[in-house]
N, C-alpha and C positions, 0 to 999 in steps of 0.2 A: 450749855457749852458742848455736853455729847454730841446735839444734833449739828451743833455746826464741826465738829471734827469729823463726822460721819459726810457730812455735804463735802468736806474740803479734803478729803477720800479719794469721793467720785470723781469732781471737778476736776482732780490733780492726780489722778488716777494713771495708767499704762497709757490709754488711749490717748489723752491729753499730751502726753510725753512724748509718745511716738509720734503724733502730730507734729508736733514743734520741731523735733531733732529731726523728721523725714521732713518736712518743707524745706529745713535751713541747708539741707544736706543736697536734697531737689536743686535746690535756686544756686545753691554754689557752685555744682554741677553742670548745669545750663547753663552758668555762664562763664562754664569754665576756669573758674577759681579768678576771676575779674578783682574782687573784694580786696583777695590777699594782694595779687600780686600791683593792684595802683596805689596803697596807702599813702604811699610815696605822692599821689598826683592828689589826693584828697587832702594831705596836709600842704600843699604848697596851693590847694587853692583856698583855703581857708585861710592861710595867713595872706593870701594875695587879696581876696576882700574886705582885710581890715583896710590896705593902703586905697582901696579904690572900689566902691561896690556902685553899678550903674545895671538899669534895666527896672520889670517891673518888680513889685515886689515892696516889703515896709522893712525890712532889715535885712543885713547884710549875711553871707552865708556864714560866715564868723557864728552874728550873734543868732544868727537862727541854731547854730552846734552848742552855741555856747547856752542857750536858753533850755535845750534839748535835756545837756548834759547835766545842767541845774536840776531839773526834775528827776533825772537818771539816778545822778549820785548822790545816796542821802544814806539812810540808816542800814541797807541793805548792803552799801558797803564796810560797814563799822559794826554792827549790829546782825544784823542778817547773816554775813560768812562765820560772823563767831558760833553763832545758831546751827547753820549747817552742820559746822565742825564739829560743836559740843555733839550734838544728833546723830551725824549720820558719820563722824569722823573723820580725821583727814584728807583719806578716798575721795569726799565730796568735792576737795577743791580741784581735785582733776577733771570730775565732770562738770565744774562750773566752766573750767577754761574749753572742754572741747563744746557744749551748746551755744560760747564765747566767739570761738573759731566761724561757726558754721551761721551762728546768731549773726555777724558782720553781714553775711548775703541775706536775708531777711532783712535785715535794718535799711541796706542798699534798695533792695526791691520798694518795698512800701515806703520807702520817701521818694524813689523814683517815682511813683506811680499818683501819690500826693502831689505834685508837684504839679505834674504829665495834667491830672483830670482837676486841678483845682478851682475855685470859681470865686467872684467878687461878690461879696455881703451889702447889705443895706446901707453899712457904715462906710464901703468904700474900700475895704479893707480885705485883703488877699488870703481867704479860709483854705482849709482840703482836709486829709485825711483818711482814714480808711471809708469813712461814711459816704466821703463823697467820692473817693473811687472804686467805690462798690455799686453804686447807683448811677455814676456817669459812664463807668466805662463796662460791667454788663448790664445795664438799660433797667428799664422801671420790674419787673419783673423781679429784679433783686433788691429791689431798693428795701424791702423789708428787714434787709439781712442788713444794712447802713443803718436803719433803725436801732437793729437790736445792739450792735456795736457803740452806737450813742448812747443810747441808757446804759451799757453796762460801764461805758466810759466817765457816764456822769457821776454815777455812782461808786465808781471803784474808786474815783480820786478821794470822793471824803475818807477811805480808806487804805489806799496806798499811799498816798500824795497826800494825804492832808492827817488825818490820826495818829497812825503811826507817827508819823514823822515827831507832829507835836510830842507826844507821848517820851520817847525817844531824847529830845531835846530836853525838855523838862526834867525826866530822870538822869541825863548827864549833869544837868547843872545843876539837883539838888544832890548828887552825891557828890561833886567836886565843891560846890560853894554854898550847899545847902540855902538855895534859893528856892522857896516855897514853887511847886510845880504851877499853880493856880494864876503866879506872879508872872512867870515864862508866858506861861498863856496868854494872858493879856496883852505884855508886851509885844509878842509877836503876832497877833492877833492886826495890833494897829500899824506896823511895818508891813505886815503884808499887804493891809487893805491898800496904803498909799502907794503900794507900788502896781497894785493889778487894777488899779485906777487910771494908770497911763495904759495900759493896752498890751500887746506884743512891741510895742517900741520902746515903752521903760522898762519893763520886762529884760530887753535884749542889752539895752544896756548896762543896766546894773550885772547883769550876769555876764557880758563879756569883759566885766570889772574884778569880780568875784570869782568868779568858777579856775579861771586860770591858779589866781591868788595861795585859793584852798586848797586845791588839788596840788600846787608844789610845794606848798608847806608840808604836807600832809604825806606828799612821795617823799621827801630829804629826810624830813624825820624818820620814817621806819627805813629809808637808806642809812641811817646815822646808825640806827639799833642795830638793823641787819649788818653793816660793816663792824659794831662793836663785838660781833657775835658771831665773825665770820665760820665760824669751827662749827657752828650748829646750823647753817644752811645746808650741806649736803646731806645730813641725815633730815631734814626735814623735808626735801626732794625727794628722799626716800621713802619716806613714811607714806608720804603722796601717794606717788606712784604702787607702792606694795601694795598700801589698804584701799586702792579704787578698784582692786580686781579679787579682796576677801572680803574686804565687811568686818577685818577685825575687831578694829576701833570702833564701827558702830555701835549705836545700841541695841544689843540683842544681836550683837554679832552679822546682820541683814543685811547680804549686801545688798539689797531691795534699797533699802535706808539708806544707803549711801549714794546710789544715784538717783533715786526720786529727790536727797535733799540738796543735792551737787546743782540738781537741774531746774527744780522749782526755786531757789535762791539765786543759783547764776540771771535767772528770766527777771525775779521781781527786781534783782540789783539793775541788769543792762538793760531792760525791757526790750530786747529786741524778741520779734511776732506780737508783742500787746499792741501793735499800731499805733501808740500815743508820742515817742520821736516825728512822725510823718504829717502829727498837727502843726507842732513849730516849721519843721522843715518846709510846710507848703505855704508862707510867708516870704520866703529868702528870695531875693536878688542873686541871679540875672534871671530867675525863672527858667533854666536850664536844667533838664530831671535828673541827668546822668549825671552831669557835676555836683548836685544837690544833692544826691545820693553819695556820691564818692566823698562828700563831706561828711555827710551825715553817717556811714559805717563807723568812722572813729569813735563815736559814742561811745559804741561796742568795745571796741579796742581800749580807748582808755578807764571806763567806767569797769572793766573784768581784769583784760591781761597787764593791767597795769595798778590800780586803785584795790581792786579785792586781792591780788596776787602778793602786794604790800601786805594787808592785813592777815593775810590768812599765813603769811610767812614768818610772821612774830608771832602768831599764836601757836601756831607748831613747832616753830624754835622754841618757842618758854616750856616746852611741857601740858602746861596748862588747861590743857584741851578737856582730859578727863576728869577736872576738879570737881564738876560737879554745877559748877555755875556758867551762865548763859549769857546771851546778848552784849548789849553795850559794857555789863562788867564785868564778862571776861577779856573783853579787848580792851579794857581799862588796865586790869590784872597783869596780862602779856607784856603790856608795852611800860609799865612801870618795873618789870621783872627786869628788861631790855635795856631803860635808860631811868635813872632817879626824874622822879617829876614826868614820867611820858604819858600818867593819865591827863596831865593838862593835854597834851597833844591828841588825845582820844576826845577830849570834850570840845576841845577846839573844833576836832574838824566834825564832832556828833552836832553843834551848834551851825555851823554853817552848811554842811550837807542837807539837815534838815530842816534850816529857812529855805534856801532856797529850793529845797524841792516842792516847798510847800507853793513857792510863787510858778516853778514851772508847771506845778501839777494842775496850780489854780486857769493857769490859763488851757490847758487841755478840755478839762470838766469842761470848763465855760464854753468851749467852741465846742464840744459835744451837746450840751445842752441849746446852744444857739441852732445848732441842727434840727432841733427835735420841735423848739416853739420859738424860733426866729432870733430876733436883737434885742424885742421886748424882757427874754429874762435874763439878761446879763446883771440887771443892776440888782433883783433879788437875791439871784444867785452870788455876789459878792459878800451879801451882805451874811448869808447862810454860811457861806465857806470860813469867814473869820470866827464866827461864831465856835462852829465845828474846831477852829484851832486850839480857842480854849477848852472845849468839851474834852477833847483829846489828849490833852494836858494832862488831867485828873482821870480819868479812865481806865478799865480794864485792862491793861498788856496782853494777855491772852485770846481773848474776847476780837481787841482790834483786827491784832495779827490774823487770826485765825481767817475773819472776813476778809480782807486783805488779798491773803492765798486765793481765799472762793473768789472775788471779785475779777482778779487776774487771768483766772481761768478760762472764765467765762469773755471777758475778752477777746483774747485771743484767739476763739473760736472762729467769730466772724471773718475774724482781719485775715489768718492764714487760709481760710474758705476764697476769700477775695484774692488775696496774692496766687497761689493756685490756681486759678480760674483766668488771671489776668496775667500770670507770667511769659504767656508770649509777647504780648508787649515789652516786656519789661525786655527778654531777652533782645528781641528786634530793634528796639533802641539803643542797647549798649553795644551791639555788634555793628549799628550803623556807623557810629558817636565817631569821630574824631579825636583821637586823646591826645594829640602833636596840636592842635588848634585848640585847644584850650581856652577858655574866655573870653570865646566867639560869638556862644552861644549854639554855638552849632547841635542839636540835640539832636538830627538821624529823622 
């Protein structure tokens, strides 16, 4: 366990940090704060493709956000901010929201650019990614570096996307219903398989079923605490803000601690730079990069400035922060502090955040590995990944997590190498784009 705290160090280290927050801050920049200012045209064409989704492509832009934000939103919302907070102290949730901010241009860029270079599989079926727009758009010379972003993609899901998550789920439901963790496992072990059995098309629909559902249950409720509690929202804006610029609340006082954990938890929660959003994204109809993108930033937006913003506001409203306990049950703790009975609403959304991340994550892995040895290993790979559900049921907490973090890192590498190198495009096209003709397709 030293050596992987020692690895997840380096991984997640200054340099890794700077990386992520100088690309997101780069691309917002160049494109002149594009992101913030059309959210407005990303949600109006997202709900414009439920009513009508035509062009190529196997799902509609909806469910390509909605499949996105499945994977997105799981334990790192519910679990992860609590983590931050216990750790690095309240401080930390100011720097989840500004890598949040800047994370939005990043998210934009690499699904534009997924989209822009993506290409038809053996099945027929409409792939991209960072892998493949690192090899299509700067040429074979890089392709090694799409390589290494595939393996690490393949591999991180059994560990962000798929362990965890399990892990997580499990331990919400045996401490709410004292449901054997091993029994979880199973269970969702067999809902997953039947659903990553249909593809990215049952995939999209169940989650443009789900993912809405979850996520407004789950905002009303900690809106219902937060308005019970309205007298302890402004000192908990405060505490925020104070401790992002001492480190008091941290542990060991660091403010080191408070933004490496602000910003390593804000990434694994939104994942925007991990490149893994721009797999679903390069699916979507009308095959248009710039509108796919301006869909696909809200991720960002609601998986941070809105879903961890909840959580992290009841946990600092309760106090609770410095009790001494972690993860899923402090945010259990908080939100029964808030409202009688609110850890049901903590297991509620720890249960559906992290099935379906588990089905969003399953179909990334799988298109990463279909990169690396074609169509042939999708069906072993299914059979690997439920397995891993229940592995991670019963498993190490510590042990998971920790790979997890290393997995993530490594990541990311490739993808913001690729974005960087490929951002003239990206900017060239959203300064051509049309945003008054909208759902033209008109992409520049």
């Amino acid at each position: 366990m030293e050596l992987l705290n020692q690895i997840n160090a380096v991984v997640w280290g200054p340099a890794t940090l700077w990386l992520i927050g100088l690309t997101g801050l780069y691309l917002m920049l160049g494109l002149r704060f594009m992101p913030l200012l059309r959210i407005g045209f990303g949600f109006r064409q997202a709900i414009a493709s439920i009513r009508s989704s035509k062009g190529e492509g196997d799902v509609s832009a909806f469910e390509s956000l909605a499949t996105a934000l499945a994977a997105t939103i799981g334990t790192g919302n519910v679990a992860g901010v609590a983590g931050a907070i216990a750790v690095g102290g309240p401080g930390a949730v100011f720097w989840m929201w500004v890598i949040a901010f800047v994370g939005m241009a990043t998210k934009y860029a690499e699904s534009l650019l997924a989209v822009h270079y993506r290409e038809v599989d053996g099945l027929g079926e409409h792939v991209g990614g960072p892998m493949y727009f690192i090899r299509n758009g700067l040429g074979p010379r890089w392709a090694w570096l799409g390589v290494l972003f595939a393996l690490f993609g393949t591999l991180a899901g059994f560990g962000i996307g798929n362990g965890v998550q399990a892990h997580e789920m499990a331990k919400a439901l045996n401490e709410s219903l004292a449901i054997p963790p091993l029994a979880t496992g199973v269970v969702m072990a067999v809902l997953a398989y039947l659903v990553l059995i249909g593809g990215i098309e049952r995939i999209g629909k169940v989650a443009e079923v789900v993912v809405p559902l979850m996520a407004a249950v789950y905002v009303v409720g900690s809106l219902v605490i937060l308005l019970l509690h309205i007298d302890k929202i402004p000192g908990a804006f405060g505490v925020i803000f104070s401790n992002a610029f001492t480190g008091q609340a941290a542990a060991g006082g660091a403010l080191g601690t408070v933004i490496q954990k602000g910003i390593a938890r804000g990434i694994f929660s939104n994942e925007a730079g991990l490149g893994t959003a721009p797999i679903a994204q390069a699916a979507a109809k009308p095959g248009d990069p710039v509108l796919q993108g301006s869909v696909a930033m809200l991720g960002t937006f609601i998986d941070t400035l809105v879903i961890c913003t909840m959580t992290a506001l009841v946990i600092v409203a309760s106090g609770l922060y410095d009790s001494g306990v972690q993860g899923v049950t402090l945010t259990m703790a908080a939100f029964d502090w808030g409202l009688p009975g609110g850890k049901w609403l903590v297991t509620f959304a720890t249960v559906f955040f992290t099935g379906t991340t588990i089905l969003g994550w399953g179909y990334y892995s799988e298109r990463c590995l279909e990169f690396l040895v074609g169509t042939g290993g999708i069906r072993p790979f299914r059979y690997v990944w439920v397995a891993v559900v229940v592995i991670g049921s019963v498993a190490s907490f510590d042990a998971i997590w920790t790979v997890a973090d290393i997995l993530n890192g490594l990541m990311a590498i490739p993808n913001l190498i690729g974005l960087l190198l490929l951002s003239g495009t990206v900017f060239r096209l959203t300064r051509a784009y049309r945003f008054d003709g909208a759902g033209s397709g008109q992409g520049g």
